[in-house]
ROSE-77311 format. One record per residue (C-alpha): residue in one letter; x, y, z. Coordinates in Angstrom, 2 decimals. Example, Ala and Ser with C-alpha at 12.3 -4.5 7.8 and 13.67 -1.06 7.14 Angstrom:
2
A / 12.30 / -4.50 / 7.80
S / 13.67 / -1.06 / 7.14
This chain:
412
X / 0.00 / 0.00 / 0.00
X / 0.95 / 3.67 / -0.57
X / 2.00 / 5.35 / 2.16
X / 0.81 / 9.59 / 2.95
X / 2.51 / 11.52 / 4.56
X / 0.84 / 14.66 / 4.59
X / 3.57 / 17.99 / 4.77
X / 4.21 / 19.61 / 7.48
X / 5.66 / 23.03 / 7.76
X / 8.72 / 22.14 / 9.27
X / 9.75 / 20.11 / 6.22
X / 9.57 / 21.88 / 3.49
X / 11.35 / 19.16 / 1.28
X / 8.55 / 17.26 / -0.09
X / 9.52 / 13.29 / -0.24
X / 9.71 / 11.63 / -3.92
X / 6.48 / 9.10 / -4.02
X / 7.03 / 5.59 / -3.10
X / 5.86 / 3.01 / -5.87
X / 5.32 / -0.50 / -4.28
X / 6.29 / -3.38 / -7.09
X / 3.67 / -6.08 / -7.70
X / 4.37 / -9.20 / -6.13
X / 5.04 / -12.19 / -8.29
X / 1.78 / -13.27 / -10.31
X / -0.39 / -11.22 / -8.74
X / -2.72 / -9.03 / -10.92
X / -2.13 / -5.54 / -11.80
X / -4.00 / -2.69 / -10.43
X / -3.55 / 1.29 / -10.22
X / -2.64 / 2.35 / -6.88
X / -3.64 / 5.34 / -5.49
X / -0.59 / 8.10 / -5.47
X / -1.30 / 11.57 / -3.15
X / 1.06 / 14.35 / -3.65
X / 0.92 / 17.03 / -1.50
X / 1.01 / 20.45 / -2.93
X / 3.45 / 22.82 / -1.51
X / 3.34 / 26.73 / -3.18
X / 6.66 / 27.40 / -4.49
X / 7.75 / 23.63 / -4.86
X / 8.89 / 22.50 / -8.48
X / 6.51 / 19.92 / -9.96
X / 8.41 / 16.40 / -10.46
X / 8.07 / 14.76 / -13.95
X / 8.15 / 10.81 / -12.46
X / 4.73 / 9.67 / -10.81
X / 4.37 / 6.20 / -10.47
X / 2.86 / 3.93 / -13.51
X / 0.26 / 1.38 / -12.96
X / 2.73 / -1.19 / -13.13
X / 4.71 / -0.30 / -10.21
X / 7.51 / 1.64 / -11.96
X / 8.57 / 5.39 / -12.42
X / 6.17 / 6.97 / -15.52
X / 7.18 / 10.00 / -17.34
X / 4.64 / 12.92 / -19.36
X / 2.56 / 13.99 / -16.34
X / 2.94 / 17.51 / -14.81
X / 0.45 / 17.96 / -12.50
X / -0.06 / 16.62 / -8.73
X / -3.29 / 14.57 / -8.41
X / -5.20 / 11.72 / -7.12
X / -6.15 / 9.41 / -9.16
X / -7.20 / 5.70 / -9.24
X / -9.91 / 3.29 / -11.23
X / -12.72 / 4.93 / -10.24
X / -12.41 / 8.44 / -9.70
X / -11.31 / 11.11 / -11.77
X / -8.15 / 13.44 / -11.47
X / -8.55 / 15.59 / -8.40
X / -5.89 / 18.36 / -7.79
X / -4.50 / 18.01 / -4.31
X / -4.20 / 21.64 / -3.73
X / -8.05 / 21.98 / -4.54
X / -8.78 / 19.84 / -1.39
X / -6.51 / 20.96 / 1.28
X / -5.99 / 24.69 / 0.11
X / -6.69 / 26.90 / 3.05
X / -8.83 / 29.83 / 0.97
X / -10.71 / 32.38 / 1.96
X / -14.68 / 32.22 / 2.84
X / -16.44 / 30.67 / 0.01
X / -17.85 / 33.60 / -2.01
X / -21.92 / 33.30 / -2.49
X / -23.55 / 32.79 / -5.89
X / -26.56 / 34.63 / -7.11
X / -28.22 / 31.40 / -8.09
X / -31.48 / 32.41 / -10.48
X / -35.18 / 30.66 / -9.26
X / -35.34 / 27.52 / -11.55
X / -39.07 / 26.50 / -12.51
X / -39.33 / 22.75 / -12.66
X / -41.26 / 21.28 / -14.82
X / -44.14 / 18.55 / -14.02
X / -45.39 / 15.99 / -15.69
X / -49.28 / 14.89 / -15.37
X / -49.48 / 11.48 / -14.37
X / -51.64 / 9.37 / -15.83
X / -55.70 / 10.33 / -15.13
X / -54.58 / 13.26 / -13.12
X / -56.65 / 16.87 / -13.77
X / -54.85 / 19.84 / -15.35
X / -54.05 / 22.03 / -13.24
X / -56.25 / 25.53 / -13.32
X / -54.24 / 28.70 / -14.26
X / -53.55 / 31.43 / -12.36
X / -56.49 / 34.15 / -13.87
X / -54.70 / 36.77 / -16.41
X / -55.78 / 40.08 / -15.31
X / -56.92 / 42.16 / -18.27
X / -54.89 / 44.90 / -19.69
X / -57.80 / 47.87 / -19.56
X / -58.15 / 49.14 / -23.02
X / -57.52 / 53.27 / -23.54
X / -60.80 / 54.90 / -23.38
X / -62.33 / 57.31 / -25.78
X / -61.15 / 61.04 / -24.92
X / -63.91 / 63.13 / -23.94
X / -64.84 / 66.55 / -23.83
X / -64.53 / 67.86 / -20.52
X / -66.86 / 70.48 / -20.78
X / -69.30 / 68.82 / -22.04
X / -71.20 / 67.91 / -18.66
X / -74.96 / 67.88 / -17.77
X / -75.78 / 70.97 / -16.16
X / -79.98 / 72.27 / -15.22
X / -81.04 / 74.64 / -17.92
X / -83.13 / 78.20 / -17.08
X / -86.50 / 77.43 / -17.47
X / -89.01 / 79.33 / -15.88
X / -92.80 / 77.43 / -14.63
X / -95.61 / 77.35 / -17.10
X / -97.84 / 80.15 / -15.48
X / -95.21 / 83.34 / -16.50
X / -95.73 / 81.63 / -20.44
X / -99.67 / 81.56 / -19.91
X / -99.47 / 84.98 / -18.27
X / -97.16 / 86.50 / -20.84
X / -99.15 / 84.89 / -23.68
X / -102.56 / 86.46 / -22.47
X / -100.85 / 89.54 / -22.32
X / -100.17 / 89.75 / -25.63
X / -103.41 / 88.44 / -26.62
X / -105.30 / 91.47 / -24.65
X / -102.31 / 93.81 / -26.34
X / -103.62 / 92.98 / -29.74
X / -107.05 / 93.27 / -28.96
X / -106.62 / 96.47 / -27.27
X / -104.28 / 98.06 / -30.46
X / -107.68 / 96.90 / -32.65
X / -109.94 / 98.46 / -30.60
X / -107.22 / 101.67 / -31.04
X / -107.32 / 101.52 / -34.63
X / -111.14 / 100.97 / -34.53
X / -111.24 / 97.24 / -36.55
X / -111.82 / 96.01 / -33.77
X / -115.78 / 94.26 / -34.56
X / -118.74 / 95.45 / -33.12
X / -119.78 / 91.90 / -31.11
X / -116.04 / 91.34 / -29.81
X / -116.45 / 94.81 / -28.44
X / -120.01 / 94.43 / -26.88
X / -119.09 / 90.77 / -25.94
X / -116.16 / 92.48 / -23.82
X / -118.35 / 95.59 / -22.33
X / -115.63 / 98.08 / -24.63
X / -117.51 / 101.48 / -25.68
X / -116.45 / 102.86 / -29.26
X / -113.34 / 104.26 / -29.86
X / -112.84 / 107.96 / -29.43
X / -111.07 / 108.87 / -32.54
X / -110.29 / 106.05 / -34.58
X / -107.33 / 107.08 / -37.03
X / -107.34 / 103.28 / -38.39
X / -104.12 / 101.62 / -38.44
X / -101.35 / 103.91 / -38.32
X / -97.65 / 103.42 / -37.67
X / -98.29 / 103.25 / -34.06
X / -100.53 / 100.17 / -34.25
X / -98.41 / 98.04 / -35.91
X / -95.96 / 98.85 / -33.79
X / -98.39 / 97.94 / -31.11
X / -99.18 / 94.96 / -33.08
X / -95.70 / 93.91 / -33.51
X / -95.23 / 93.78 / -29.97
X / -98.32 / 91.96 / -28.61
X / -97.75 / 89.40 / -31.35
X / -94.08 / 88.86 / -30.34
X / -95.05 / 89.10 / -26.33
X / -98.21 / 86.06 / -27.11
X / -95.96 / 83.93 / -29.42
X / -93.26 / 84.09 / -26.89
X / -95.02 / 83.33 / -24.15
X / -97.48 / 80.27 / -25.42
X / -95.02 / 79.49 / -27.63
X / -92.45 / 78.10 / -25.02
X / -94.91 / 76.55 / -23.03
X / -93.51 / 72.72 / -22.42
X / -94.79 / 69.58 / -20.22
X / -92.09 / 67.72 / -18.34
X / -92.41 / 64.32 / -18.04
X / -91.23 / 61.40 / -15.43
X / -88.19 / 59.76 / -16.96
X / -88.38 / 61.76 / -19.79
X / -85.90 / 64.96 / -20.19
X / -84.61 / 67.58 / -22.58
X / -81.61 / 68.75 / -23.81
X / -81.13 / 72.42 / -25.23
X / -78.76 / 73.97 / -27.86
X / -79.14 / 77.04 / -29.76
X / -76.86 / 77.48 / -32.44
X / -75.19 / 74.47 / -31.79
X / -74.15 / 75.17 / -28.43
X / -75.31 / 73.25 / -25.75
X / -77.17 / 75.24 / -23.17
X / -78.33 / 72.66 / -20.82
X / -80.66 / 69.88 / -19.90
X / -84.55 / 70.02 / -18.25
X / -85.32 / 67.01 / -15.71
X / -88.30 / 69.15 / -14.30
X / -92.19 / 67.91 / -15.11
X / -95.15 / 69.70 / -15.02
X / -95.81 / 72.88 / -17.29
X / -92.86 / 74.63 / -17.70
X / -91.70 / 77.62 / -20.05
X / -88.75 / 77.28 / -21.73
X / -86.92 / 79.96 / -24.91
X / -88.95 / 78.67 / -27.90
X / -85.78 / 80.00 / -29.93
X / -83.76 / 76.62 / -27.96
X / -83.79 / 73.25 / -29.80
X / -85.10 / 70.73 / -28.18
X / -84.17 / 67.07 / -28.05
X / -85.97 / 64.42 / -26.01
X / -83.93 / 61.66 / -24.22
X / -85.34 / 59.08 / -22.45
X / -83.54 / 58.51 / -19.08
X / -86.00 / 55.66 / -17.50
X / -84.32 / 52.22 / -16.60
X / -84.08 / 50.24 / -19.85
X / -83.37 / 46.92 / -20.96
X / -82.37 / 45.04 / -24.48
X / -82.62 / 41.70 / -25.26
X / -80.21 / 41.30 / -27.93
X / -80.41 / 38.86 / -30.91
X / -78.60 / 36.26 / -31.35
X / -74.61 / 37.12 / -31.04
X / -71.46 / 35.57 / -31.80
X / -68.85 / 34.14 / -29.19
X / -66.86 / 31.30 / -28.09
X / -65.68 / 29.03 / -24.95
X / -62.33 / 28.71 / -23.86
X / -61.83 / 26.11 / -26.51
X / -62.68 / 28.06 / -29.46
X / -66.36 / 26.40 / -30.31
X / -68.60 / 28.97 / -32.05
X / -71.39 / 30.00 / -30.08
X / -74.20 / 32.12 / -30.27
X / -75.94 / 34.07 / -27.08
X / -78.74 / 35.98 / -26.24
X / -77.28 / 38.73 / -23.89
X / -80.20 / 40.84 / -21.61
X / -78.60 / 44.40 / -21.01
X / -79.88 / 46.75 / -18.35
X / -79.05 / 50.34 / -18.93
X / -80.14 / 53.54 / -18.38
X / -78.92 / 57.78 / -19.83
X / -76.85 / 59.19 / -16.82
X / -75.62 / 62.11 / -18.63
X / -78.16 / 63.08 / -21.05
X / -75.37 / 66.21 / -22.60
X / -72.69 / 63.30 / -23.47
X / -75.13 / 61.05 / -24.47
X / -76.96 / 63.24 / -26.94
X / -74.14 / 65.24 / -28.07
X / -70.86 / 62.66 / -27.57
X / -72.47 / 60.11 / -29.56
X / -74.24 / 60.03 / -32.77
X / -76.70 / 57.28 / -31.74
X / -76.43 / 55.59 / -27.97
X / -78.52 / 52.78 / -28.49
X / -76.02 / 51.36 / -31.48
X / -72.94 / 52.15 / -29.42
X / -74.59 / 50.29 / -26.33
X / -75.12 / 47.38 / -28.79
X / -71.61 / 47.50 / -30.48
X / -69.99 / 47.56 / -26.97
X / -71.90 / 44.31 / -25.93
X / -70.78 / 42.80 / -29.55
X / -67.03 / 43.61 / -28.74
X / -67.45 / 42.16 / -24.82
X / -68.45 / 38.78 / -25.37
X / -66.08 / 38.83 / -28.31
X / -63.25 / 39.09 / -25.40
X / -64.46 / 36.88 / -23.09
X / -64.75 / 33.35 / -23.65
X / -68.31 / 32.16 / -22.67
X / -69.26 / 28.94 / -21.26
X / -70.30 / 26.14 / -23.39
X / -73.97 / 25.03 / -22.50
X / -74.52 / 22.51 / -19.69
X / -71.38 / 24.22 / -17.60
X / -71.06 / 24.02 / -14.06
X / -73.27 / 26.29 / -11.48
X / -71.81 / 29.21 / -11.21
X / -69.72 / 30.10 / -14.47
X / -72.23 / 31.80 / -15.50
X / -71.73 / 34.39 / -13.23
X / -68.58 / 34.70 / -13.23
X / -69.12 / 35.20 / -17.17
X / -71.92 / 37.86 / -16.21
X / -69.20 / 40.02 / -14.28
X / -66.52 / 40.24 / -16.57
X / -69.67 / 41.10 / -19.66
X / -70.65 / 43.65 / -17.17
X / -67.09 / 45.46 / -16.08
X / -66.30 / 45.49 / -19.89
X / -69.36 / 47.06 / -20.86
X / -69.88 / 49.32 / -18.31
X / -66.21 / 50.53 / -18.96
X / -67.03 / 51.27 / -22.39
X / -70.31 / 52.97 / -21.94
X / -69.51 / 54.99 / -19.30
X / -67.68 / 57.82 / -21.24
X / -70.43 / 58.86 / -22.85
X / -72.48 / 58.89 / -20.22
X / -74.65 / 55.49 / -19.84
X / -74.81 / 53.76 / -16.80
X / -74.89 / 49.81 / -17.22
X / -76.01 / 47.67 / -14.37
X / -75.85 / 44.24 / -15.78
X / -75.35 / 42.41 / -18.96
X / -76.64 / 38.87 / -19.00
X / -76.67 / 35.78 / -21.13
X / -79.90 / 34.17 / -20.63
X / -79.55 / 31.87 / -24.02
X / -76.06 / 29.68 / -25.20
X / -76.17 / 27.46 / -27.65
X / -74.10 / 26.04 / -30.43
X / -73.29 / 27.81 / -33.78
X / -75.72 / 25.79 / -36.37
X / -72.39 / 24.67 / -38.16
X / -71.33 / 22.98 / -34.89
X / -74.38 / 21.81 / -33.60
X / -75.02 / 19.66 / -36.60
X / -71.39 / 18.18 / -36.24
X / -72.22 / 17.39 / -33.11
X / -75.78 / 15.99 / -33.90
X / -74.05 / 13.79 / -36.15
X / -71.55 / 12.77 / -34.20
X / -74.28 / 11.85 / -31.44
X / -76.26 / 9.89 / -33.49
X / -72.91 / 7.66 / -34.88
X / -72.67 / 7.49 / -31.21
X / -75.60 / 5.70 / -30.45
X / -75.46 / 3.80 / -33.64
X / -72.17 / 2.44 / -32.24
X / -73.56 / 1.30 / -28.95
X / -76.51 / -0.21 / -30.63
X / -74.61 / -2.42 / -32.55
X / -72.41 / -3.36 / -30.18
X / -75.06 / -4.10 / -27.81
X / -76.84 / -6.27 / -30.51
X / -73.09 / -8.11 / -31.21
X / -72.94 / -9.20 / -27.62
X / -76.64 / -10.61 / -27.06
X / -75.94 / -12.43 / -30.59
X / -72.52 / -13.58 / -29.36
X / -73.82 / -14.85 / -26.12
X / -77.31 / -16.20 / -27.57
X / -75.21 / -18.13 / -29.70
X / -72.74 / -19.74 / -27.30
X / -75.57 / -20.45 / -24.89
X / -76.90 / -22.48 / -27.70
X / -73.98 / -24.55 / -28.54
X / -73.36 / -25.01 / -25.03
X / -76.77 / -26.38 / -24.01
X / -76.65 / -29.23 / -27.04
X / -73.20 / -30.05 / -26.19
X / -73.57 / -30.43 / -22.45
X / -76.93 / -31.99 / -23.02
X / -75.36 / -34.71 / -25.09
X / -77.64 / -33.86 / -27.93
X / -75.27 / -33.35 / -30.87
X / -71.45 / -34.65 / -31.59
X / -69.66 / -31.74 / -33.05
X / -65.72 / -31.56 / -34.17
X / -64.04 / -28.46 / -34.56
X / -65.40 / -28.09 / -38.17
X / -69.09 / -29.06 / -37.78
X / -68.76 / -26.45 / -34.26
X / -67.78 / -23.41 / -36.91
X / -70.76 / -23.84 / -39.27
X / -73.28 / -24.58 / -36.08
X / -71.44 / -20.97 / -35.00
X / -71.55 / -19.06 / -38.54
X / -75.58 / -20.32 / -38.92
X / -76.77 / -19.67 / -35.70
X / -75.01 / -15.76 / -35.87
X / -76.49 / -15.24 / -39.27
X / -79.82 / -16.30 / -37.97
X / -79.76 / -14.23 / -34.87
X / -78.48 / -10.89 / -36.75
X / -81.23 / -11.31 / -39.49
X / -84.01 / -12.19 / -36.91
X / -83.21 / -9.23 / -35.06
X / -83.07 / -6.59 / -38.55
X / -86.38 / -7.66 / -39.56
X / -87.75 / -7.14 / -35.80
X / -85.75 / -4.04 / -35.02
X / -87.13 / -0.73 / -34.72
């Protein structure tokens, strides 16, 4: 055996290695040789071969024997600093699915929220100036009596009108003159004025007022009201609302067209951004619930309790994030109707019915298969018929032909 003898430092010498010579017939085998390193020590050119002997053409000072690799000596027994730590990155290991084991469910993907339209700032409900319906009755009976007085002026004014209201003749009567046109002019204008912006509110119902393209502000009041006949008026309905929608496309997680029926409950919260920030709300609340369930994937029919719901949130966040810029409020949008595309649900019709042609026949295969065995075995057992191996095979092939036609002609 090899002898080490580890360095110490008061030799600082290092010994030559001593090679031990096989004994007579006994078989060969690589010993083991340990050099210590010393720093500053010259590196020796003999290490002992595998047959005992001095080898030449190695440089280096390791350990090394049938069954390990080359280790350098001065890697092991070095006395080094502190081992220095290693940022080590977070390795993800993969897992396979055994055999009848579930997928795993995903972690949920949050969304990224799409940019929404820019919108006008200013252009904010605000209460229009309206004044209440008896200053328009009031101003439009003053005009009335205005006119009537100016004829009664001007003498045209006819006899009965002027007995009717208790008026004596005129004193004077210059007919009409400058002056009572004037007079005219202004009666007229004060009458059409004021029964001319007479309005009725109604519940749910409200206005929205521009002149000259400007907006100038919206009327939520009912009852008689007065409002600038020279405003243009636009009716808005602001009541709760709901659509049912026809019949829209979508798919499930796996891709399968669908088609739903989606029941959207609305209503106008700002009647200025609704009537003047969109051309027509109604089509824009439609479009929005088009591009929803375009985004998220619906469940197929028959789906667990519950998806739906969940399905019903997402429709509703989405839509409601759309509308809302231009001022409609959404409360819910909900499928009440999934089914399969027509393409798909005649694939799968057909598919069904192969199916259940399968199953039938296999079905009829087996009660043929075992009608026919219990046959041969009864008249065997029973001693009733000798059979070989040959005359067995035809008793087999009749008896299954005679089954399967029995059964078509009887069959459904």
């Amino acid at each position: 055996m090899t002898t080490i003898t580890p360095e110490t430092p008061e030799s600082p010498v290092p010994e030559p290695p001593v090679c031990e010579s096989p004994a007579p017939g006994a078989p060969t085998r690589a010993l083991p040789v340990v050099e210590p390193f010393v720093p500053g020590a010259s590196v020796p050119e003999e290490t002992c071969s595998e047959a005992g002997g001095p080898a030449k053409g190695r440089t280096g000072r390791v350990i090394r024997n049938e069954a390990t690799t080359e280790i350098p000596v001065h890697l092991l027994f070095r006395d080094g600093p502190d081992p220095v730590p290693l940022r080590l990155r977070p390795v993800v290991v993969g897992r396979r699915q055994g055999p009848g084991e579930q997928p795993r469910l995903r972690r949920p993907v949050a969304e990224r929220p799409l940019p929404l339209p820019p919108v006008d700032p200013d252009l904010v409900e605000r209460p229009a100036r309206v004044l209440p319906g008896g200053a328009g009755v009031l101003a439009g009976l003053c005009g009335a009596a205005g006119c009537v007085a100016t004829s009664w002026w001007a003498g045209v004014l006819p006899p009965l009108v002027a007995g009717a209201l208790g008026l004596p003749g005129p004193p004077g009567a210059t007919g009409l003159g400058p002056a009572q046109w004037a007079g005219y002019a202004a009666a007229g204008t004060l009458g059409l004025f004021g029964f001319g912006g007479l309005a009725r509110g109604r519940t749910g119902r409200a206005w929205v007022l521009g002149m000259f393209g400007r907006y100038r502000g919206s009327v939520r009041r009912t009852g008689l009201l007065w409002v600038n006949p020279l405003l243009l008026r636009r009716r808005v309905d602001v009541r709760l609302r709901h659509w049912r929608s026809e019949p829209m496309q979508a798919a499930d997680h796996s891709g399968v067209a669908l088609r739903v029926v989606v029941l959207v409950v609305w209503r106008v919260r700002d009647t200025a951004r609704v009537t003047l920030g969109v051309e027509d709300h109604e089509t824009y609340v439609r479009e929005c619930v088009e591009a929803a369930l375009l985004r998220v994937p619906m469940e197929a029919p028959g789906a667990v309790r519950g998806a739906p719901d969940t399905v019903q949130d997402a429709l509703t966040r989405l839509v409601a994030a759309d509308a809302a810029p231009v001022g409609i409020e959404v409360f819910s949008v909900r499928p009440v109707r999934v089914e399969y595309a027509p393409e798909v649900a005649a694939v799968m019709h057909r598919r069904r019915i192969a199916v259940l042609d399968a199953q039938h026949r296999a079905s009829v295969l087996t009660s043929v298969v075992d009608s026919v065995e219990d046959t041969v075995t009864r008249l065997t057992t029973r001693g009733l018929v000798e059979l070989d191996d040959y005359e067995r095979k035809m008793l087999v092939k009749d008896l299954t032909v005679a089954f399967c036609a029995g059964r078509g002609e009887t069959g459904p």
